[in-house]
N, C-alpha and C positions, 0 to 999 in steps of 0.2 A: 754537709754540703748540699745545696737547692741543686734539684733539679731542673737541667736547661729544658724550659718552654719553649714551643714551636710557636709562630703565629705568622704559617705560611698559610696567602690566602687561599680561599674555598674556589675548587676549578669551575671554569666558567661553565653556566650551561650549552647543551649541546647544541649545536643548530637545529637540530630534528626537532628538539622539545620545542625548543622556542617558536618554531612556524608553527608545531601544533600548539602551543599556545594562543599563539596571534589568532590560527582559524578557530580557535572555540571561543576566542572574545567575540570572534568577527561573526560569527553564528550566534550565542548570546544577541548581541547589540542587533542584529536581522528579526531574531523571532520579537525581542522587546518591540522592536520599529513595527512590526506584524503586528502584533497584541493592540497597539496604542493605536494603529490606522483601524483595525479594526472595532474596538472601543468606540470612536468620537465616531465610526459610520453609525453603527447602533443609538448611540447619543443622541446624536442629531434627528435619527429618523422619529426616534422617542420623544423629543423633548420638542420639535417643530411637528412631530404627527403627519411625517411625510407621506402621501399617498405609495401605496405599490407598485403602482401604474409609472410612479416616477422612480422611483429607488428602492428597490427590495432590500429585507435585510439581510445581514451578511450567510445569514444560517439560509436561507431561502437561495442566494448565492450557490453558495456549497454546497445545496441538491441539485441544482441543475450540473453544479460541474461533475458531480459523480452519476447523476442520469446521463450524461451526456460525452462524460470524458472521452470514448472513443472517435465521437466525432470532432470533438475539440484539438484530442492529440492530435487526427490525422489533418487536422485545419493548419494549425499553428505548423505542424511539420512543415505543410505546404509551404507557406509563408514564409517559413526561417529557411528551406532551401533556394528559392528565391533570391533571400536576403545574399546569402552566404554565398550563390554565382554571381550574382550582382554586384556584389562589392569586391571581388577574387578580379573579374572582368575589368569592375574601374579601373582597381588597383594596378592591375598589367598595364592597360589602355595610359595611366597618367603616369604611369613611370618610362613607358617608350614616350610619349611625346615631351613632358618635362627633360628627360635625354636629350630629345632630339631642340628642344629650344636652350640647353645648356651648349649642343654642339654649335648649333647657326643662332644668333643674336638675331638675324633679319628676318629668320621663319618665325623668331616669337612674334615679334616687333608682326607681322604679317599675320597669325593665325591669332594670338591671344585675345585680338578685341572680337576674333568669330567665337571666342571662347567662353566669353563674358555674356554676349549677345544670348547664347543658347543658354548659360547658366539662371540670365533674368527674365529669361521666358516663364513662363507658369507652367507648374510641369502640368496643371488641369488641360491645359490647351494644348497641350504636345500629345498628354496620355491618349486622347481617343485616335489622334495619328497614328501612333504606334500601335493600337489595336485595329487597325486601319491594315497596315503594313504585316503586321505581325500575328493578327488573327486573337483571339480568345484563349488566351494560357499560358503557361508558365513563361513563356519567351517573351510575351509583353511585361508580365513583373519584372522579370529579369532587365530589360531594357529600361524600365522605369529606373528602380534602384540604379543603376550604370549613371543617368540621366542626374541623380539626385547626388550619388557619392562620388561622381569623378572629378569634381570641380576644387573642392576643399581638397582632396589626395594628390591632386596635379599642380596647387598652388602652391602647399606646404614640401612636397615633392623637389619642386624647381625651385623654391629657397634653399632647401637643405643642398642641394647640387651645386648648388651656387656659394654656400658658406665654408664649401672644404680650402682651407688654407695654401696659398700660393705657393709655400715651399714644399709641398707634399706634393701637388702637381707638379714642377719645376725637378724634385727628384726624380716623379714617374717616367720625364720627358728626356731627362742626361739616361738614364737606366734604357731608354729606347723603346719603352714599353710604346702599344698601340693603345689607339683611342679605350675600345672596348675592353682591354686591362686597367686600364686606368679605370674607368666608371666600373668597375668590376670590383678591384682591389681598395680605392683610395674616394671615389666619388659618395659611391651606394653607402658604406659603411659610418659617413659621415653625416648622407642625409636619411639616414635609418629611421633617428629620432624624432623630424621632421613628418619621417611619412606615416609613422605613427600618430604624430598627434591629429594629421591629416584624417587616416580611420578612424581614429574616432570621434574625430568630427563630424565625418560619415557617418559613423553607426547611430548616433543620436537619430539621425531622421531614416533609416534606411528601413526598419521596418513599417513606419508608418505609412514610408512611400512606398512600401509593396502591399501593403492595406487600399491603399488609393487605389492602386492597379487593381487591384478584387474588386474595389466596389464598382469600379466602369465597366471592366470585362466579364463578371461574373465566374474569372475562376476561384475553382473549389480552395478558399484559406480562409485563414480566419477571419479577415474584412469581411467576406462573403458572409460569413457564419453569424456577425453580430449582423448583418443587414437584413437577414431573413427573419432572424429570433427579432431582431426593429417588426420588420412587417408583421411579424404576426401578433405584434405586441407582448409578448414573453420574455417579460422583463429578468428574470433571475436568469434565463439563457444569454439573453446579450451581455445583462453584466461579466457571468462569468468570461464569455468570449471577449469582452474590454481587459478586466483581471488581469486573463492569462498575454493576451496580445501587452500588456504593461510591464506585468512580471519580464515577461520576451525580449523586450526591449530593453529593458532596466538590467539583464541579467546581458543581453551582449554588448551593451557599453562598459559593465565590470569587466568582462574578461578582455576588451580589447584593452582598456583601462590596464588591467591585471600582468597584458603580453608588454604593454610599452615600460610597463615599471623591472620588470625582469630584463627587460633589453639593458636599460639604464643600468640593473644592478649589475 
């Protein structure tokens, strides 16, 4: 008599592996994308015979960042906590008035074209105002970024508050609830995904716009840091200071990137 074969299938892998999976592709496919940018720099400088003065090579790069790292971390710190009030501040700022333009139709219809006004100003001609106002330091970056991210966070913001479904308000409204439980429980939750896409629509410009803030005001970040290594023509230092201010930015649009895909899952 055969014996009866099983061909129950093989258990799924676990979730634990499988994200660590994903992050050691997603790490692979980083340092590969590292390798080949840094290649064609070298390339190019070799095969065009780029002067120093203009482009150092990547190794010349990488002494200054290690001559220099402790000035460079305490730059870019600077710069990304800037970033990081600056955009916390927007975000507040565009989620009370997107609110409040969900609650009165008339206050939009009345404030959003002062809104627009101030977003297609150039933030070049507002920033030495604000350093004006606000003096030489971190409160002027902070006010820049505000200036830069509250616009995209407060549009995307008051869509999403606006697309929550009429029979879920209409429930909140028989159930008795108040204003503020409603946008609490049924509004916010809805336009979550909205205000995310909003940051990081922000994030894309927001450290550059606190770079801009350094370079008018003179405070101590990394803007500051590639303008003086400019001045004194010490090209492997400003590179690095460009580098790292790219890496900076590149790396906080991943993770806002990174928090709206977890919201979604």
């Amino acid at each position: 008599m055969a014996e009866a074969t099983s061909d129950a299938p093989a258990p799924p892998r676990r979730p634990f592996a499988m994200a660590r999976s994903g992050r050691l592709t997603g790490l692979v496919k980083l340092l590969l994308a590292v390798a080949v940018i840094v290649a064609l720099w070298q390339a190019i400088i070799f095969w065009w015979q780029v002067p120093a003065f203009i482009a150092p090579t990547p190794g010349a790069v990488a002494g200054a960042f290690v001559s220099h790292f402790q000035e460079i971390v305490s730059s870019i710190a600077y710069t990304l906590r800037s970033v990081l009030l600056g955009m916390g501040l927007a975000l507040i700022l565009a989620l009370i008035l997107a609110g409040l333009f969900t609650l009165s139709p008339l206050l939009s219809r009345a404030l959003l074209p002062l809104v627009i006004i101030l977003r297609t100003a150039p933030i070049l001609a507002i920033a030495p105002i604000l350093i004006l106002i606000f003096g030489r330091g971190l409160t002027t970056s902070i006010a820049v970024v505000v200036m830069v991210s509250f616009f995209p966070i407060m549009v995307n913001a008051a869509k999403g508050l606006g697309s929550t479904p009429p029979n879920a308000l209409e429930l909140m409204r028989v159930a008795g609830a108040t204003w503020g439980q409603t946008f609490h429980k049924v509004r916010l939750p809805y336009a979550l995904p909205y205000v995310f896409t909003g940051i990081r629509l922000a994030s894309a410009g927001a450290v550059l716009s606190a770079m801009l803030a350094e370079w008018l005001s003179g405070a101590p970040g990394i803007g500051t840091f590639i303008l003086e290594a400019s001045s004194y023509r010490d090209q492997p230092r400003m590179w690095a200071g460009v580098v790292t201010s790219v890496i900076s930015a590149v790396a906080f649009f991943a993770l806002t990137t990174q928090a709206e895909r977890r919201l979604a899952g």
